[in-house]
N, C-alpha and C positions, 0 to 999 in steps of 0.2 A: 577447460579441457580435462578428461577422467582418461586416464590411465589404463589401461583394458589388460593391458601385457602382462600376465603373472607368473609367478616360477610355475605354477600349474599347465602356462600355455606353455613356456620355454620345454618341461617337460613331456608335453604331448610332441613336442616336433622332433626330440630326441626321437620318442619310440617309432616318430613317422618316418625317420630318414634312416637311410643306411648308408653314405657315403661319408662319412666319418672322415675317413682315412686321404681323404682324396683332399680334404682341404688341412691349410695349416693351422692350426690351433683351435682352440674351442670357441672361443669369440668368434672368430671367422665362420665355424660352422653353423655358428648360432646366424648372423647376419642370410649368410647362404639363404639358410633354411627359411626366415622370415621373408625373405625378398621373395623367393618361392610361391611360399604360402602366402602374401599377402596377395601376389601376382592371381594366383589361383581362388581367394574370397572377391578381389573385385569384378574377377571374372563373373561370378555367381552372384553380384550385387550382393553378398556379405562380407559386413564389417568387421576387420579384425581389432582392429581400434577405433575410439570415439574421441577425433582429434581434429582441430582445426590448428595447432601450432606445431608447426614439427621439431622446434627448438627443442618445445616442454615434453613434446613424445621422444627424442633421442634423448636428453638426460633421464627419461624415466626406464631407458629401454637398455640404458648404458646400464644403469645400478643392478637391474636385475642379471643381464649378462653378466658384467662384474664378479657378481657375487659369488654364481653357476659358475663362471670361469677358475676363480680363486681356489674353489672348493674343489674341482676338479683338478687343478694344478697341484694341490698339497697333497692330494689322493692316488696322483697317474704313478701304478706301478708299486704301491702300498697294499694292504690284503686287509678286506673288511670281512667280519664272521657274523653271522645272523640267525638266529634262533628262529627259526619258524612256527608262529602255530596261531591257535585261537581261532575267531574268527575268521582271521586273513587266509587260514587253510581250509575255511570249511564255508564258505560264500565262494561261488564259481568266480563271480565278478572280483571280488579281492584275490582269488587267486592267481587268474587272469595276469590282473595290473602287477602282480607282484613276481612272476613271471616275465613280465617285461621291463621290472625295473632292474632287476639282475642280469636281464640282457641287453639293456641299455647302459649300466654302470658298466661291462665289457667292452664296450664299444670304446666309454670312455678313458679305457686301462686303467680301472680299478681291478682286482683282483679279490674274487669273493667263493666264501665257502659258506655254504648253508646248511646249519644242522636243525631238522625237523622233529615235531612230535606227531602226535595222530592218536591221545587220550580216548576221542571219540569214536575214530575209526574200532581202536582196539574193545572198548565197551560192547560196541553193537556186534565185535565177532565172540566175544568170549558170550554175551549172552545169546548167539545163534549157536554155539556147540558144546552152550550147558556146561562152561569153565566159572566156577564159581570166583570173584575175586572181592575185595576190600582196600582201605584206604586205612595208615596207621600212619599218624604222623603229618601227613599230606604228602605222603609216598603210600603206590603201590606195592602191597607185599606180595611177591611177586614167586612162587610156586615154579616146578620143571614145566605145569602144562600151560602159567599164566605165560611166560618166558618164548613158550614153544607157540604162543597164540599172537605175543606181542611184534615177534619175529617175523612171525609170515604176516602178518601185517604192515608193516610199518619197511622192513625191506623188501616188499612187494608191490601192493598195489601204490603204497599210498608215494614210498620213495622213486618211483616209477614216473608218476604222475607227475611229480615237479620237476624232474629230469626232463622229461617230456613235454613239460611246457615251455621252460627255459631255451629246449634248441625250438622247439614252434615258433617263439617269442625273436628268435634272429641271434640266440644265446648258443653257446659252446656246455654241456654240461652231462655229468656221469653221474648214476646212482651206486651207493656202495653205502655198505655198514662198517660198524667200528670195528666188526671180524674179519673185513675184509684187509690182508696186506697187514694185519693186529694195528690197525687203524687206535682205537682204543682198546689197551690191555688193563685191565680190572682184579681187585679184590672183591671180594666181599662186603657192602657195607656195612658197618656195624654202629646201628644206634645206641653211643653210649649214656643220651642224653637221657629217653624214656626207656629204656630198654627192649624193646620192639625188636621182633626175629623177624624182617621184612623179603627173608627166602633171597632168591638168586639177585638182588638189587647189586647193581657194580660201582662201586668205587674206582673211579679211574685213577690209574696208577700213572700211567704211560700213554702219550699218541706217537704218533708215526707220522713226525713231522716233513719227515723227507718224501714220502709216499703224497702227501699232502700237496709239498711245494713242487712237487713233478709234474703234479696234475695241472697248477695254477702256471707257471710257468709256459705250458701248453697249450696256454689258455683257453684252460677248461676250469669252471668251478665243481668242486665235487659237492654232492649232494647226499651229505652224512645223516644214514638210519640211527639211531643211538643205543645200538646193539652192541656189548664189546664182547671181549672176548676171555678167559683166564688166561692166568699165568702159570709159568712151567708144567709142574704134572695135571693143572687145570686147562691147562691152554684148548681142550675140545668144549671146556665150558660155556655156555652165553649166560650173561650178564644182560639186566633189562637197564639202562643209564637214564638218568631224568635228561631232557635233551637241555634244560637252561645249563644244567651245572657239565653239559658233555661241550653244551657251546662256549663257555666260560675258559674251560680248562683247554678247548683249541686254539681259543683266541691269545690266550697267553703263551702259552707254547710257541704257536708262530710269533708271537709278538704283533701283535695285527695293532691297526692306529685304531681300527673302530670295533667296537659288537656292539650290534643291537637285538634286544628284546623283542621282540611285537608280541604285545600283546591285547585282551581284552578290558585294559583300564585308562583312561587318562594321561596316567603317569603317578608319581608321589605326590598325596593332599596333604594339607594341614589341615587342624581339627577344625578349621572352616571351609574345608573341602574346597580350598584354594589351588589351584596347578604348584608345586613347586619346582620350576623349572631347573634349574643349577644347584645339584648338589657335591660337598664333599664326604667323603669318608668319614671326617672327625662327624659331620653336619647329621647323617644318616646315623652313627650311632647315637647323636646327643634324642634324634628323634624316637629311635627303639626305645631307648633308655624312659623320654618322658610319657611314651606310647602313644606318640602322633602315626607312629609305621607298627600296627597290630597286625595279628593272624596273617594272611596270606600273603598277606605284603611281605613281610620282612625277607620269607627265603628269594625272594624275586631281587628284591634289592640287595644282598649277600650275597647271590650270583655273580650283581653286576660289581660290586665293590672286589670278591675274588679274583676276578677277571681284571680291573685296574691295577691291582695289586702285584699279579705276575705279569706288567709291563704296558696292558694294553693300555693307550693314552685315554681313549674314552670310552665311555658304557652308555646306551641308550638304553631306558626303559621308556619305549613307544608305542602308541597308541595305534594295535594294529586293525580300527577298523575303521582309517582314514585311508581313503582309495589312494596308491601309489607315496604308501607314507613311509615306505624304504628310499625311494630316492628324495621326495621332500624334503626328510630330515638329513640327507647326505650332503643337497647342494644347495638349500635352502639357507643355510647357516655361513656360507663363505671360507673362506681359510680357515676361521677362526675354527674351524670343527662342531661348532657349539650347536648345529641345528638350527633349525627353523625358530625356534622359540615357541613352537604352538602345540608339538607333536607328541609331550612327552617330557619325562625327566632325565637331563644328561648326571651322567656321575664320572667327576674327576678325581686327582690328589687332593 
């Protein structure tokens, strides 16, 4: 007998059902929803499973709920932050799933805030109205008209759009930038390292966590542009925020048990281009240091160690061009927090 039931099917039936609330616990919803759908494949002479022993199909069917269960029990009513972007925002299909997985972790009382970029979007408008721009550092230096381009971007269409998906998707969700409610209040960043004048870039000072947990509360997740704002006699200024280092710094602020990354890699290699799944802090910098984590990598993984640091329990850096690989990695891993094992590199204490 093979086994057919995989956290992939478990979370196809989340995003199929809506009556959540109507039964008691997650197990229970899960069983519901199979008895359902299995009712519904024999109907149509498709197989949901390839089983002749129902002993060996319920312990196999237990582990995966289990797991799903666990994970969503350590989660219900805790606040995950997630960095949006790459891929996962610019394939309809990944955006899609990824819209439904934020509407489906609602469902199951997690509480989630998604802070988005839109690098691409922002490219193709500044080279349709002839806004010259560059890269120093692996930051954009960012100009009054790059700032003024980046804005009506990114709090517009593109912040719009996943607002938009999210309630399509069966989800509760608001767009707003970091000016909005001084969501994030900024300085100036100042590269001491190469010395680079990278123009209106915001160092964020300050979020507006109360503004935040209003929303969440509400259950609505908010859908952060990572636009901030200045301080005192600056406070009309905009600030253009990288969104890993604006989703880092929310994450710890609230205190969130999780942020994740999506991105367009693997996760963290060794110089055998091996997965490295489980890292710590000490572990990441012994790797900078012997330069197993080069060029792009390292500010990715300093986000997420950042972000451990001011409280949050764990940091994903995930592989966001795995279809519904936000909730994969959330329920996939069990209580234990630790993820799927396949999606990505977690970073702990």
């Amino acid at each position: 007998m093979k086994f057919q039931f995989s956290i992939g099917s478990i979370l196809s039936i989340i995003l199929a059902t809506s009556d959540f609330k109507q039964v008691n616990g997650f197990a229970a919803f899960i069983s519901k929803c199979v008895s359902h759908h299995q009712k519904q494949c024999l109907s149509s002479r498709t197989l949901l499973f390839e089983s002749s022993s129902s002993s060996s199909l319920s312990a196999d069917f237990a582990e995966n709920v289990g797991k799903a269960a666990g994970a969503v029990d350590s989660l219900r009513g805790q606040t995950l932050v997630v960095k949006y972007g790459g891929n996962a925002m610019t394939s309809p299909e990944l955006s899609k799933g990824f819209c439904e997985d934020v509407a489906a972790l609602q469902k199951l009382g997690i509480r989630v805030v998604v802070v988005h970029g839109g690098g691409p979007q922002i490219n193709k408008m500044l080279e349709k109205v002839g806004v010259e721009s560059r890269f120093e550092g692996g930051m954009r230096v960012s100009s009054p008209d790059v700032v003024a381009v980046a804005e009506m971007v990114l709090c517009g269409s593109v912040n719009k759009s996943i607002s938009s998906g999210i309630c399509s998707a069966g989800g509760m969700a608001i767009g707003i930038s970091g000016r909005d409610a001084n969501v994030l209040q900024c300085t100036k960043l100042i590269d001491t390292n190469n010395g680079y004048d990278l123009g209106n870039v915001g160092k964020v000072e300050h979020v507006n966590t109360q503004f935040l947990e209003n929303l969440l509360d509400n259950g609505i997740t908010p859908v952060v542009a990572p636009i901030g704002t200045g301080m005192d006699e600056e406070q009309d200024l905009a600030y253009n925020c990288n969104a890993d280092v604006a989703a880092g710094r929310i994450a710890g602020e609230l205190k969130a048990a999780r942020v994740l990354f999506l991105t367009d890699i693997a996760g963290v290699l060794d110089k055998e281009m091996t997965l490295l799944k489980e890292l710590t802090i000490s572990d990441i910098n012994a790797l900078i240091e012997d330069e197993t984590i080069t060029g792009g990598m390292i500010p990715k993984v300093t986000y997420a160690t950042d972000a451990v640091q001011l409280g949050v329990n764990t940091a994903f850096i995930t592989d966001g061009r795995v279809p519904h690989a936000l909730l994969k990695e959330i329920l996939g891993g069990g209580d234990s927090g630790l993820g799927s094992g396949e999606g990505g590199t977690i970073i702990t204490l």
